[in-house]
gemmi code that builds the backbone of each chain (N, CA, C; Angstrom):
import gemmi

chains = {
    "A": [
        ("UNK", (42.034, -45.368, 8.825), (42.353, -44.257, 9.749), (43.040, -44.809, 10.995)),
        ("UNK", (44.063, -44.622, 11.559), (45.226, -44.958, 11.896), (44.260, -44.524, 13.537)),
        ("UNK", (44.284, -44.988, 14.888), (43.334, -44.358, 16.135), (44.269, -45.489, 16.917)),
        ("UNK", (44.397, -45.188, 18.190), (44.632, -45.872, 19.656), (44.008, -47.188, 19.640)),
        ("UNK", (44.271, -48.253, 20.179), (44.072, -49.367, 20.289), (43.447, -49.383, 21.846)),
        ("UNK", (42.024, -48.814, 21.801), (41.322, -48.429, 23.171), (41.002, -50.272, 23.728)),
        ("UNK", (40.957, -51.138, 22.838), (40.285, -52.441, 23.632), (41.475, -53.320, 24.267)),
        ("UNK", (42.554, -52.827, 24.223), (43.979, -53.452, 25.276), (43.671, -53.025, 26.517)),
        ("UNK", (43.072, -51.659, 26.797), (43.289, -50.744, 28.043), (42.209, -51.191, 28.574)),
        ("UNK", (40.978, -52.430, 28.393), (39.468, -51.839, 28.497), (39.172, -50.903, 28.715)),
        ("UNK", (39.409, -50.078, 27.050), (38.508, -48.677, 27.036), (39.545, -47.658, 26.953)),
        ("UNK", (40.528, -47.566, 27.496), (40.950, -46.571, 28.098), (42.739, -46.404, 27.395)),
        ("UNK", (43.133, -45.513, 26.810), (44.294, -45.000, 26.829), (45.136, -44.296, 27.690)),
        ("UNK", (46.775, -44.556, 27.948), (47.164, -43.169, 28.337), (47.546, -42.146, 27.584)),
        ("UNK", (47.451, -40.918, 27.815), (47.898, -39.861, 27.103), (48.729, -38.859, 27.882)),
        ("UNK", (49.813, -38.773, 27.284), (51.237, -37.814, 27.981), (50.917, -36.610, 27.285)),
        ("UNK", (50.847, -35.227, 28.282), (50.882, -33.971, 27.506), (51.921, -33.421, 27.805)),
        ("UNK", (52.771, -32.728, 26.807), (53.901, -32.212, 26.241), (54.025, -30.430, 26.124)),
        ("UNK", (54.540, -29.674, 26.997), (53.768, -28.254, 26.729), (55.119, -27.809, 25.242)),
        ("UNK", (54.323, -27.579, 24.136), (54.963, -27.202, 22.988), (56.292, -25.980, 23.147)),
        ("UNK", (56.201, -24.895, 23.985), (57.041, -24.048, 24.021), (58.314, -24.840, 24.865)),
        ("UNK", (58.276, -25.126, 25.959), (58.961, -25.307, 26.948), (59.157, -27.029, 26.540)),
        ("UNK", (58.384, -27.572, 26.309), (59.331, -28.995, 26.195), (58.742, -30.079, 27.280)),
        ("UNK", (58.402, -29.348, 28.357), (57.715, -29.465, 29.688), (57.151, -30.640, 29.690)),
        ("UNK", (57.120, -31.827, 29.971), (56.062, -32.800, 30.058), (55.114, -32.469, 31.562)),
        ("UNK", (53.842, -32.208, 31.234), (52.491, -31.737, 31.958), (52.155, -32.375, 32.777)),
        ("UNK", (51.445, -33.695, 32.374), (51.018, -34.323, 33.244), (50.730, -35.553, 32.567)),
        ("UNK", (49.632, -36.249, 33.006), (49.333, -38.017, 32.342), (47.941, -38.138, 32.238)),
        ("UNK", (47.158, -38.199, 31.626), (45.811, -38.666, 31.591), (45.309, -39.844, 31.138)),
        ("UNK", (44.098, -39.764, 30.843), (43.566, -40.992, 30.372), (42.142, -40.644, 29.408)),
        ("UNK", (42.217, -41.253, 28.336), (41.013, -41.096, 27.169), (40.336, -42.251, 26.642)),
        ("UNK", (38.957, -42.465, 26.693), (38.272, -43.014, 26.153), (38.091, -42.743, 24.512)),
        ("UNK", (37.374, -43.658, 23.741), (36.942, -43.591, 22.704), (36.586, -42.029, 22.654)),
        ("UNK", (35.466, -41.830, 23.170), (35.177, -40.240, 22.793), (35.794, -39.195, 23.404)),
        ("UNK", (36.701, -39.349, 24.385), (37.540, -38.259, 24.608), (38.614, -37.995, 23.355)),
        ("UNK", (38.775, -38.800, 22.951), (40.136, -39.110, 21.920), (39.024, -38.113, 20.620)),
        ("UNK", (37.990, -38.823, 20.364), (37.163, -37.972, 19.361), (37.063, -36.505, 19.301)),
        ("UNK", (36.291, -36.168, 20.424), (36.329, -34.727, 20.981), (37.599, -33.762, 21.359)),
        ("UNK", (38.769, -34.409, 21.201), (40.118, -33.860, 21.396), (40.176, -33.428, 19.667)),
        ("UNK", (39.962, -34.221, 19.288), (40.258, -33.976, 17.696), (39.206, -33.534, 16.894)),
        ("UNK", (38.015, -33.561, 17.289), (36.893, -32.386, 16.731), (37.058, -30.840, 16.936)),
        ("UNK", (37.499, -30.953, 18.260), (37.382, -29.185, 19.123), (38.904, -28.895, 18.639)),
        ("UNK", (40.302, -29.554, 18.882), (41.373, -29.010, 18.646), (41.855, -29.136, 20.582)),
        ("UNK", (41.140, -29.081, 21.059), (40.855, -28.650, 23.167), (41.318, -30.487, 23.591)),
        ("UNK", (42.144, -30.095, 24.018), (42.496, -32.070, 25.094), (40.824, -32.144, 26.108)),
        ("UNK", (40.759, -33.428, 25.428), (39.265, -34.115, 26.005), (40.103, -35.557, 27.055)),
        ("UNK", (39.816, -35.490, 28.040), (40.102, -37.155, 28.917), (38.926, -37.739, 29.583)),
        ("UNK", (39.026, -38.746, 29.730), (38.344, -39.440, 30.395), (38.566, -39.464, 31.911)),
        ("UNK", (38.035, -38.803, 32.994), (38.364, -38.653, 34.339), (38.313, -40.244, 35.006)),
        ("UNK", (38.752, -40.878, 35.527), (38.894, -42.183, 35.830), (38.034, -42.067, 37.301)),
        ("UNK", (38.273, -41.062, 38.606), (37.381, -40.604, 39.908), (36.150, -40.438, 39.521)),
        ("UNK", (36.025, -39.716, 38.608), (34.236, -38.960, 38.343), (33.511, -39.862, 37.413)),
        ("UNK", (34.585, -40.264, 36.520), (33.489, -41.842, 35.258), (33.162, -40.819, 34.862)),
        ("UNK", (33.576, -39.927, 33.923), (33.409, -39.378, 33.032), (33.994, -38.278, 31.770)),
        ("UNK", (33.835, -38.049, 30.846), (34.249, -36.966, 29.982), (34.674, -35.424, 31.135)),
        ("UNK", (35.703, -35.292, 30.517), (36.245, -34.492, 31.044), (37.136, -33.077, 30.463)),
        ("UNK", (36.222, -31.882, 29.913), (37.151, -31.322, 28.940), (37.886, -30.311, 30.088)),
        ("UNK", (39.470, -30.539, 29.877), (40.279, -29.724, 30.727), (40.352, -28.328, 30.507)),
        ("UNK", (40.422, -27.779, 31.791), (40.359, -26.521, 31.729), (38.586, -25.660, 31.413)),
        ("UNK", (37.993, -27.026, 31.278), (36.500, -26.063, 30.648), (35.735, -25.414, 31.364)),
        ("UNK", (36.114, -25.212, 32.727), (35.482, -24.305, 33.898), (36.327, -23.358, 33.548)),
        ("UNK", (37.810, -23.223, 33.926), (38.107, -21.831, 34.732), (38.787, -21.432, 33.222)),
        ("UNK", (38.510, -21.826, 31.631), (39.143, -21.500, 31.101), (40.509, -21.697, 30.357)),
        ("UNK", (41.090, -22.565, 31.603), (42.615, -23.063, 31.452), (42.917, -24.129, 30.122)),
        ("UNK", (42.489, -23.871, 29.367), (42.491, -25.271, 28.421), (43.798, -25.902, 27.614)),
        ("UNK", (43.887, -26.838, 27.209), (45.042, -26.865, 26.158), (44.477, -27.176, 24.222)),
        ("UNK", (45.107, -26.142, 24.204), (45.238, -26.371, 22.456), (46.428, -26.844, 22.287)),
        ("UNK", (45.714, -27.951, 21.782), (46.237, -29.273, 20.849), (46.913, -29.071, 19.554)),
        ("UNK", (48.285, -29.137, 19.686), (49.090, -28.661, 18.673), (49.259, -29.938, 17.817)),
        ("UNK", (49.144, -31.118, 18.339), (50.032, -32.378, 17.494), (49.407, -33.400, 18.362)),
        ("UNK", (49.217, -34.383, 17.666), (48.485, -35.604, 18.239), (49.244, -36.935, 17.925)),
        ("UNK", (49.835, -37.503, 18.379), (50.974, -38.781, 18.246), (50.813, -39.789, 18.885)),
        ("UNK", (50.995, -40.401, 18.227), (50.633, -42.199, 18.921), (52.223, -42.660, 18.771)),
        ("UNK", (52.234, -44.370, 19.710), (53.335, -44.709, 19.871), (52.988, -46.038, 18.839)),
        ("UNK", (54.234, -46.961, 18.941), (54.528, -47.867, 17.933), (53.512, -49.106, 18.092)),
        ("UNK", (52.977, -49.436, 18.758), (52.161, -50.232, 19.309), (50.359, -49.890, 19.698)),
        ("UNK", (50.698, -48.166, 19.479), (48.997, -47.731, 19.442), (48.305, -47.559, 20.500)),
        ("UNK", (49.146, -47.968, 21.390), (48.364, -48.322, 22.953), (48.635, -46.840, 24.081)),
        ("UNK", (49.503, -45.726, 23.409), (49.681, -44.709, 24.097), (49.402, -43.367, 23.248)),
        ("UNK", (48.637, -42.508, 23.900), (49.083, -41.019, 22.966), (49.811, -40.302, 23.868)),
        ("UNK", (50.657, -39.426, 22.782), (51.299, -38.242, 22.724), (50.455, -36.738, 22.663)),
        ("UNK", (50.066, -36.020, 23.445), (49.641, -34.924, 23.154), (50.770, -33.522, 23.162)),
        ("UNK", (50.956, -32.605, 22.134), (51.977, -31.436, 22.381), (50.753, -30.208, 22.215)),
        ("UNK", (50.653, -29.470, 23.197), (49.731, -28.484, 23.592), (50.761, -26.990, 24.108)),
        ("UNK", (49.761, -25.863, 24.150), (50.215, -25.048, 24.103), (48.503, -25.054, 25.905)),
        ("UNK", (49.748, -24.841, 26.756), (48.628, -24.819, 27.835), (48.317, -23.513, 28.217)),
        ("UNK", (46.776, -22.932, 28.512), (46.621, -21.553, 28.740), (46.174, -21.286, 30.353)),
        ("UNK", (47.166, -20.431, 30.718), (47.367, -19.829, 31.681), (48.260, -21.114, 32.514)),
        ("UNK", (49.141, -21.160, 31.776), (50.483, -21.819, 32.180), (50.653, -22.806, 33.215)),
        ("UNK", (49.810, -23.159, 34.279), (49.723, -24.273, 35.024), (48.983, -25.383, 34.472)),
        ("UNK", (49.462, -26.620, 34.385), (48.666, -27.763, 34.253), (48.047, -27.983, 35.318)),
        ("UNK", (49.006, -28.233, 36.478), (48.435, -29.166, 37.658), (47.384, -27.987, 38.796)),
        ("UNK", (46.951, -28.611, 39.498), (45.615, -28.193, 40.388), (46.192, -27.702, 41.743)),
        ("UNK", (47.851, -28.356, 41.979), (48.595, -28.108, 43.099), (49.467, -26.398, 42.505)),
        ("UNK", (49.245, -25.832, 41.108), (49.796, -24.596, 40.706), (50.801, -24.511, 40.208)),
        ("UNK", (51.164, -25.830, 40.559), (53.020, -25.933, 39.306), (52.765, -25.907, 38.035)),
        ("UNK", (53.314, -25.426, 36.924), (53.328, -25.539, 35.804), (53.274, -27.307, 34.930)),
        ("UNK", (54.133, -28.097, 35.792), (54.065, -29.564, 35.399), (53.488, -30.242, 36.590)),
        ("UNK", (52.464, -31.360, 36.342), (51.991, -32.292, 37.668), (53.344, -32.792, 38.422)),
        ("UNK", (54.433, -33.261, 37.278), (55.780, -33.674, 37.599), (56.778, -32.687, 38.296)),
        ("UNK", (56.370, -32.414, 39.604), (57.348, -31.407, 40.315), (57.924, -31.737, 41.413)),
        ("UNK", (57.767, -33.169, 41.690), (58.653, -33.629, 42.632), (59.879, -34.644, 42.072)),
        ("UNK", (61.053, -34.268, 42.376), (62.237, -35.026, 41.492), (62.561, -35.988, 43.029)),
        ("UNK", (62.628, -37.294, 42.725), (63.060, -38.176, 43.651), (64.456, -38.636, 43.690)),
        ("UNK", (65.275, -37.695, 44.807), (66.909, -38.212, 44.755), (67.131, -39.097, 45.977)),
        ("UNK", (68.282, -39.663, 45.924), (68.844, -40.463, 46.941), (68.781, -39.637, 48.538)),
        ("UNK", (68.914, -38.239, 48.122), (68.789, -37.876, 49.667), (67.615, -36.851, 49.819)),
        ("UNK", (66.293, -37.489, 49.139), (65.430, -36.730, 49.292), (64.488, -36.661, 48.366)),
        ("UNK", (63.581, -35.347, 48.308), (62.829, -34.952, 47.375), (63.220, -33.006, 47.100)),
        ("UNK", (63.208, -32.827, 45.842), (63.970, -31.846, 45.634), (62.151, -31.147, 44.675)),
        ("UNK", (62.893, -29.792, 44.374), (61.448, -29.321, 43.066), (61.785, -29.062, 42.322)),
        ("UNK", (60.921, -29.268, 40.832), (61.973, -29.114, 40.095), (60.983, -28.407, 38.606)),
        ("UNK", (59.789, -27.675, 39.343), (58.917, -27.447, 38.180), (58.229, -25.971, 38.618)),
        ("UNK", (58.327, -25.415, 37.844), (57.624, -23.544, 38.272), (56.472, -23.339, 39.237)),
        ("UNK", (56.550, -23.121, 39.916), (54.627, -22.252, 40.899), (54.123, -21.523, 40.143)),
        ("UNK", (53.203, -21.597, 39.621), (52.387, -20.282, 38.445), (51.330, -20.199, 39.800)),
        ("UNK", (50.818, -20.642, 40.670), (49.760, -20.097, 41.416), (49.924, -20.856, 42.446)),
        ("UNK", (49.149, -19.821, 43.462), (48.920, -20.572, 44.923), (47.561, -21.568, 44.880)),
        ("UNK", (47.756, -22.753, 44.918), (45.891, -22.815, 45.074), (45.085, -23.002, 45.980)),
        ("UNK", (45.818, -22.272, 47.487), (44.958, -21.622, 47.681), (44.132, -20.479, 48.409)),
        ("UNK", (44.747, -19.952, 46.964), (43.946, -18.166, 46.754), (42.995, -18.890, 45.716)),
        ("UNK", (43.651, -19.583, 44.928), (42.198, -20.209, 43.711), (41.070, -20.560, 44.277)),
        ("UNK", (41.722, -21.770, 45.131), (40.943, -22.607, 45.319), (40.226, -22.636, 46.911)),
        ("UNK", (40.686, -21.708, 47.318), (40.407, -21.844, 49.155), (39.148, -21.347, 49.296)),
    ],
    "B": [
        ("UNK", (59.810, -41.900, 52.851), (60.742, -41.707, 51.489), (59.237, -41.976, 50.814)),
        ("UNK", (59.296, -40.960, 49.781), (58.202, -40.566, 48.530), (58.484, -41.574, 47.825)),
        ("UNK", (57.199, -42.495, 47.168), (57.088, -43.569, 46.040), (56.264, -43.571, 45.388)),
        ("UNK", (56.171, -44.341, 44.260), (54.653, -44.201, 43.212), (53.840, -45.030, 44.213)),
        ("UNK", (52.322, -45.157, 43.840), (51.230, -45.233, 44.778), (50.873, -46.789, 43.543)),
        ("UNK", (51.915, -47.666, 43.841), (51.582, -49.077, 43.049), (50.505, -49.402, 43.434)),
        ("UNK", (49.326, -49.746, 44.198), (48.710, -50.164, 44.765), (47.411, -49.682, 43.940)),
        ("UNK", (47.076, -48.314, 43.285), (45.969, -48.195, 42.688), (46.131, -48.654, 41.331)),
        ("UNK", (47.392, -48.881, 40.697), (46.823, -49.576, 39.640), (47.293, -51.682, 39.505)),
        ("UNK", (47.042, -51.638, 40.227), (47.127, -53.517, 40.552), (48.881, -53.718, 41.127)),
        ("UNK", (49.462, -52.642, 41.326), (50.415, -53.083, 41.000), (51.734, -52.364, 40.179)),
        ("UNK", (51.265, -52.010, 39.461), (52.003, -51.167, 38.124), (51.751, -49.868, 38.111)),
        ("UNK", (52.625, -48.707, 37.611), (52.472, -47.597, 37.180), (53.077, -47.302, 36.107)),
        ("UNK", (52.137, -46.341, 35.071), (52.549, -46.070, 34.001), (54.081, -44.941, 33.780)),
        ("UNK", (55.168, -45.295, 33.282), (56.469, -44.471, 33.540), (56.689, -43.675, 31.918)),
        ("UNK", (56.840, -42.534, 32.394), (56.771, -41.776, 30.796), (58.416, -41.743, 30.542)),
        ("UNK", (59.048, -41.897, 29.537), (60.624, -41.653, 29.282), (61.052, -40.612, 28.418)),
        ("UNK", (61.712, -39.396, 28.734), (62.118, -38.202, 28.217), (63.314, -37.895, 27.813)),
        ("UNK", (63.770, -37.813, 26.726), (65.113, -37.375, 26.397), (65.944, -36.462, 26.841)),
        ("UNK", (66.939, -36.330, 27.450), (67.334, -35.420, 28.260), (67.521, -33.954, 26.945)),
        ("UNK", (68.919, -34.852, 26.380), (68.992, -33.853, 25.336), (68.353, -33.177, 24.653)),
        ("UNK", (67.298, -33.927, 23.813), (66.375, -32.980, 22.954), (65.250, -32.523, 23.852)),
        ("UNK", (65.083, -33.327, 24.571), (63.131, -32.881, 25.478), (62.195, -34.038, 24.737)),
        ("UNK", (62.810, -34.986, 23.706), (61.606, -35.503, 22.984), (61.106, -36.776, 24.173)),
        ("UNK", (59.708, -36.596, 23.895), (59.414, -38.591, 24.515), (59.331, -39.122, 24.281)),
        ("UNK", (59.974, -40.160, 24.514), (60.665, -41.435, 23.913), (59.391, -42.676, 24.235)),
        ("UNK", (59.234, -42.649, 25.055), (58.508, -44.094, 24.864), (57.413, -44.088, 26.566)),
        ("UNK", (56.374, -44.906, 26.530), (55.687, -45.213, 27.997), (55.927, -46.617, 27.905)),
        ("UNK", (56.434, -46.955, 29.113), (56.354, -48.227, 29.768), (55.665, -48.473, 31.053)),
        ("UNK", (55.581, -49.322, 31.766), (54.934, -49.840, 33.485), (56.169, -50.056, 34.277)),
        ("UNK", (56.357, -50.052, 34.850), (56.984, -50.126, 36.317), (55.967, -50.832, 37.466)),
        ("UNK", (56.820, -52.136, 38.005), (56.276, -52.488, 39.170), (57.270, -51.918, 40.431)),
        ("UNK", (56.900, -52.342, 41.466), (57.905, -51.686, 42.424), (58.987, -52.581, 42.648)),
        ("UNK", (59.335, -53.745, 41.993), (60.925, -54.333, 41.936), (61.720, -53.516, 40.822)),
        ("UNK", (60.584, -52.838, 39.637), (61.545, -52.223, 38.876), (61.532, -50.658, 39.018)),
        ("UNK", (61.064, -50.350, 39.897), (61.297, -49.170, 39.926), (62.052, -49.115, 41.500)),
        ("UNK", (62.899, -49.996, 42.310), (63.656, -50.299, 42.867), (64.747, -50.473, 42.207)),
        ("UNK", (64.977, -51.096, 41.184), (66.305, -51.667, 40.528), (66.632, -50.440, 39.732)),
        ("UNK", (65.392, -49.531, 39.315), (65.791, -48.363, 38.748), (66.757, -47.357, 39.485)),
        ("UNK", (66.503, -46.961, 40.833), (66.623, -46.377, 41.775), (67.935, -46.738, 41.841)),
        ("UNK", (68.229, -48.143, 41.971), (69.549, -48.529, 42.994), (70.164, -48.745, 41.711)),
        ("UNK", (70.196, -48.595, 40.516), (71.381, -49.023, 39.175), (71.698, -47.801, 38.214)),
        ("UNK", (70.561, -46.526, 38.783), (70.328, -45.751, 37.889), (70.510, -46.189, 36.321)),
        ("UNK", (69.671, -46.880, 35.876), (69.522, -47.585, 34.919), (68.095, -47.716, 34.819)),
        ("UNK", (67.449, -47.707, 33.692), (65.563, -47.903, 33.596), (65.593, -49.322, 33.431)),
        ("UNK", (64.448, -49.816, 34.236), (64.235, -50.867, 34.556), (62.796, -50.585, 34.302)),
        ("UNK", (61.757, -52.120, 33.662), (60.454, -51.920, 33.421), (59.846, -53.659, 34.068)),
        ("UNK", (58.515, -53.081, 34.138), (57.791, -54.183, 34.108), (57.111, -54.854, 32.359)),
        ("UNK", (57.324, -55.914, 31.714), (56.984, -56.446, 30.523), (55.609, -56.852, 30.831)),
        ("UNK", (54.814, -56.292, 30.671), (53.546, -56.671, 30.903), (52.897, -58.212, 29.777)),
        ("UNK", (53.806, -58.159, 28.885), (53.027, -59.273, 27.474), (54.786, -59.936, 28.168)),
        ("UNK", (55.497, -59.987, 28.777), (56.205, -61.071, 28.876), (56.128, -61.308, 30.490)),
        ("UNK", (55.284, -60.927, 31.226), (55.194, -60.982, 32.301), (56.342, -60.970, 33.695)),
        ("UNK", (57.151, -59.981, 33.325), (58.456, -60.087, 33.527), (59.510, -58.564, 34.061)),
        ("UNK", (60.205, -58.730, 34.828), (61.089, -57.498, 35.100), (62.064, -57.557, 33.732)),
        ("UNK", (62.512, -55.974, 33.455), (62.879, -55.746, 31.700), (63.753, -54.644, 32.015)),
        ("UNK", (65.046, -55.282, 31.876), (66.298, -54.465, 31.660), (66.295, -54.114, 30.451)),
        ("UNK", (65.815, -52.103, 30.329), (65.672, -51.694, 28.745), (67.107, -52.017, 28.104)),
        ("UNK", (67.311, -52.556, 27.303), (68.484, -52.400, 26.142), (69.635, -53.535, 27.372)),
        ("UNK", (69.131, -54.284, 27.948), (69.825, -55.633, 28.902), (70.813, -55.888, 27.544)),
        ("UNK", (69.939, -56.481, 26.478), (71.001, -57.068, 25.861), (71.824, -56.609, 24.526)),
        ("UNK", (70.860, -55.500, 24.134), (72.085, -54.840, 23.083), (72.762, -53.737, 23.603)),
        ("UNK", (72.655, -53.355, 24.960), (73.607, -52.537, 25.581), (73.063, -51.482, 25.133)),
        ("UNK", (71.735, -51.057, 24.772), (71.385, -49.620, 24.285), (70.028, -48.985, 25.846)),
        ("UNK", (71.316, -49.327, 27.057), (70.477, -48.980, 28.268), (69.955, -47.639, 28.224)),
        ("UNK", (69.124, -47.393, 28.601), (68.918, -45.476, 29.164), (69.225, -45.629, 30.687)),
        ("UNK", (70.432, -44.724, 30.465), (71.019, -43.695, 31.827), (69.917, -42.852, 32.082)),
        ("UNK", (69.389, -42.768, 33.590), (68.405, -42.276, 34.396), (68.931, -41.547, 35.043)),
        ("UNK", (68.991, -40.035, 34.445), (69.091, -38.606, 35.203), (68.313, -37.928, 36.177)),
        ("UNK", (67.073, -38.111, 35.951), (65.825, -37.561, 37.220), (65.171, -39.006, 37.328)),
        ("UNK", (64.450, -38.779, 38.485), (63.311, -39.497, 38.879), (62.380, -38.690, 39.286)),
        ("UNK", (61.096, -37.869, 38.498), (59.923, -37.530, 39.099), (58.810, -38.129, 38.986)),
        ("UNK", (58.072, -37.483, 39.768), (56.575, -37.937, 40.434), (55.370, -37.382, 40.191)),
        ("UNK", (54.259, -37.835, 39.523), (52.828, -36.502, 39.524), (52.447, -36.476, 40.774)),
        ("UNK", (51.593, -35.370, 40.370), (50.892, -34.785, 41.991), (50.191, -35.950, 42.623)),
        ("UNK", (49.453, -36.552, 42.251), (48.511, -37.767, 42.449), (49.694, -39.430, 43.124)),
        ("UNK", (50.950, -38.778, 42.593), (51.881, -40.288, 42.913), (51.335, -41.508, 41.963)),
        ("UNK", (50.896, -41.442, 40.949), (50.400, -42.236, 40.110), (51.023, -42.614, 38.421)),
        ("UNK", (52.263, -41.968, 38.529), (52.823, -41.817, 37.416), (54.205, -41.542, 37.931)),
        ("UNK", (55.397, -42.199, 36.999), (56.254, -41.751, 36.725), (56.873, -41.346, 35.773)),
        ("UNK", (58.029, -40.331, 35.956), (58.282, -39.685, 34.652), (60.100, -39.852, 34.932)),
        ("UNK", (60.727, -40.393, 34.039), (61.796, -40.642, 33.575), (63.129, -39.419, 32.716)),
        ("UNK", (63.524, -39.100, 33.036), (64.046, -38.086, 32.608), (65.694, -39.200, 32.245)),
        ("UNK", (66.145, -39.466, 30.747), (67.270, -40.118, 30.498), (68.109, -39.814, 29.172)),
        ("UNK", (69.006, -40.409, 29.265), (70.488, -40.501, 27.862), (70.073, -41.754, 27.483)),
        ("UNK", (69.379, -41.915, 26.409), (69.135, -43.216, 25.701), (70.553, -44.154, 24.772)),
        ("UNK", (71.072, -44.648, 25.607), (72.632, -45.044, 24.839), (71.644, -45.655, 23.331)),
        ("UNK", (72.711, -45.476, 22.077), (72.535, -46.003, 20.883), (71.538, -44.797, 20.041)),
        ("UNK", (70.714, -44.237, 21.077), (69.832, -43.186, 20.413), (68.635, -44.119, 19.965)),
        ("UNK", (68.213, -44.626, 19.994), (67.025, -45.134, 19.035), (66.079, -45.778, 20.724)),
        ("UNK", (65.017, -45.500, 20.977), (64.038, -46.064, 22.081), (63.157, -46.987, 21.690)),
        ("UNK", (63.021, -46.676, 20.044), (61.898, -47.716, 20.091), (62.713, -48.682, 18.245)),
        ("UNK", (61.799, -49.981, 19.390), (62.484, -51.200, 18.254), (62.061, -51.230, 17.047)),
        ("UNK", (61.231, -50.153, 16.534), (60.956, -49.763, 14.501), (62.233, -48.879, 14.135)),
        ("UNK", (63.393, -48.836, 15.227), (64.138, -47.799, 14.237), (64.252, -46.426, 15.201)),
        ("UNK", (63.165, -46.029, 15.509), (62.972, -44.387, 15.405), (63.455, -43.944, 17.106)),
        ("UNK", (63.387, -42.730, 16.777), (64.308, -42.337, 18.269), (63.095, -42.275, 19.275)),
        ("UNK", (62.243, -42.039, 18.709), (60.809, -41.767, 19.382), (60.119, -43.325, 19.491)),
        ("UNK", (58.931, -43.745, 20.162), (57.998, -44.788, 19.784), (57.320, -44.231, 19.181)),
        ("UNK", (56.951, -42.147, 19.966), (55.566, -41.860, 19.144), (56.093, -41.225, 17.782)),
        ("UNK", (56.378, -42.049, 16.611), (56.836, -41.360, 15.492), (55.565, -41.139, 14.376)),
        ("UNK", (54.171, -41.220, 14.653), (53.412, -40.833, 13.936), (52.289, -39.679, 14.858)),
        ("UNK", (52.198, -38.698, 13.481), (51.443, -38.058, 14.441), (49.985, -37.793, 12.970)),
        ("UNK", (48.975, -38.263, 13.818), (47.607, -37.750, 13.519), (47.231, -37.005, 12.669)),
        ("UNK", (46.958, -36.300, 11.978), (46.377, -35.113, 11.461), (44.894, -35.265, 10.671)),
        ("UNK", (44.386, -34.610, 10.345), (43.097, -34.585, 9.785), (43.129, -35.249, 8.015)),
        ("UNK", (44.341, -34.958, 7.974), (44.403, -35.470, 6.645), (45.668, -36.696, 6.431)),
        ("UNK", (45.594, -37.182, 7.703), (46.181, -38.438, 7.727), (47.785, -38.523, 8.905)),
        ("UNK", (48.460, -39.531, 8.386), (49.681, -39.723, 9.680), (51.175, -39.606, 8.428)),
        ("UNK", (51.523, -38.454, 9.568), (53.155, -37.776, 9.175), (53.679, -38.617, 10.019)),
        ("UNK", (55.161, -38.378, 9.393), (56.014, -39.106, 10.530), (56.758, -37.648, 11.054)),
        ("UNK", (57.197, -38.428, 12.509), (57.671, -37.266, 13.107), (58.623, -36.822, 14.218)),
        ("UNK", (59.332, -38.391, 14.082), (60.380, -38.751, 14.969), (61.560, -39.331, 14.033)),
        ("UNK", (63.019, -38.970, 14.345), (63.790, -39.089, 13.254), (64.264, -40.690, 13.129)),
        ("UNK", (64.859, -41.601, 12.278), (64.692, -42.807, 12.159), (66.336, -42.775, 11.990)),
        ("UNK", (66.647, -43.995, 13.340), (68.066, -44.257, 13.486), (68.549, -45.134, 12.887)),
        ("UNK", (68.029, -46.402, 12.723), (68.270, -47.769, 12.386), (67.010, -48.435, 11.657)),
        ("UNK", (67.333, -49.065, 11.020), (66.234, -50.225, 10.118), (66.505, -51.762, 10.390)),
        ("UNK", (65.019, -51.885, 11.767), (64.867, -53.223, 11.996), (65.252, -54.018, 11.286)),
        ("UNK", (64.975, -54.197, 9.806), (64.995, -55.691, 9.167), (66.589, -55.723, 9.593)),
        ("UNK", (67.459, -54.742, 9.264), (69.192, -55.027, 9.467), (69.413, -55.400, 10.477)),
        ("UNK", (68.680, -55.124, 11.581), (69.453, -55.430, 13.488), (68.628, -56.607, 13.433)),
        ("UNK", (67.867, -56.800, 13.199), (66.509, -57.993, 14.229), (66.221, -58.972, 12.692)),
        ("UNK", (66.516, -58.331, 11.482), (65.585, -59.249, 10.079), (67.086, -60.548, 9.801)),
    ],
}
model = gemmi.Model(1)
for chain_id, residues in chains.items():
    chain = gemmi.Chain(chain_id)
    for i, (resn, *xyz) in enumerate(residues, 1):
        res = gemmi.Residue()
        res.name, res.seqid = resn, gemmi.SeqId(i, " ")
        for name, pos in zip(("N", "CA", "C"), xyz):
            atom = gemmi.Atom()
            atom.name, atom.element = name, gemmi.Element(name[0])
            atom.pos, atom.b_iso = gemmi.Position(*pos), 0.0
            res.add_atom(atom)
        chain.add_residue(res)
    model.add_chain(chain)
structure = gemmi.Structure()
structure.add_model(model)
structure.setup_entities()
C-alpha cells in the first residue's frame, strides 16, 4: 500500500489543498500518520495542527469542512496533494477563499483571491 | 516589503508550484531566502536542495526553467505559492508533467498526471 514517507518529515507531511471546481490552490497543511488515516477513513481532510500538537479535523466546529475528492502523492512520497470540494467556500480564517491572497509584485502587494466573509462578524 | 517568515522553519519555506495554464500542481520544493531572492530578481524559480545542500536553478541545466508569473503568500507568511510556465512541460524528473502523478484510492494508485518524456531516454 503505496502512503507518505512520514519518517523524512519527523512525523510530519506537507499537504497542498486544491479546491476541485475552481482550480484554486487553498492553503498548506501538515499531517501526521493519523491525520493522513482519518482523511481517508472519513473522506473529511484530517491535519495535524503544528500550534496546538494536535489532530485537527478542518472545519469540524463551524461545519466548513473539505470533502476529499482525490488524494495524490508526489514522486518522492514526501508531499500530498489534496483536491477537495471546500464547504462554504472560504478556506482561510482571514475570509478569503484561498490562504494565498497576497500576490507579491515588484511594486508592492496586490490581492488576488475572493472575500467570502468578514471575520470579523464571524469571529469578533 | 512583505516576505516569507524563514525564520520559523530553520530557515526554509515550503514553495508550492502551479501551472499557469492548466491550474495543475506541479511539484513542492523549499526555498531559503537567497532563493527566494534570486527568484524575485530573475523571475525564474529558484530552490533550496535540501539532499544537495545547495541553491537549485530548476531546469539550470536542461533549460527546462519555470517562468514565474505570480509570487503569493499564505495568511500565516509561512508558505509560498508559485504560480509558473514550466518550459519543456514536464516538472518532475519520472517523465510526468505533475510530481503528484499518483493518486490514492481505496482500491489502490491510478495514475493521474499526463507523462511527457521517459527518463531511461533523457537521464538512462
Amino acid at each position: 500500500m503505496l502512503k507518505p514517507d512520514f519518517a523524512k518529515g519527523n512525523g510530519l507531511v506537507p499537504a497542498i489543498v486544491q479546491d476541485q471546481a475552481s482550480g484554486e490552490v487553498l492553503m498548506l497543511a501538515y499531517m501526521n500518520e493519523q491525520a493522513f488515516e482519518q482523511t481517508m477513513q472519513t473522506g473529511q481532510a484530517h491535519y495535524y495542527s503544528r500550534s496546538r500538537d494536535t489532530l485537527w479535523h478542518k472545519g469540524g466546529t463551524s461545519g466548513h469542512v473539505q470533502m476529499v475528492k482525490s488524494i495524490r502523492l508526489d514522486c518522492d512520497a514526501d508531499t500530498v496533494l489534496l483536491i477537495v470540494e471546500q464547504v462554504g467556500q472560504a478556506a482561510c480564517h482571514k475570509g478569503y477563499r484561498s490562504c494565498f491572497y497576497r500576490q507579491i509584485t515588484d511594486s508592492g502587494v496586490t490581492y488576488c483571491s475572493e472575500k467570502i466573509f468578514d471575520p470579523q462578524e464571524v469571529y469578533g
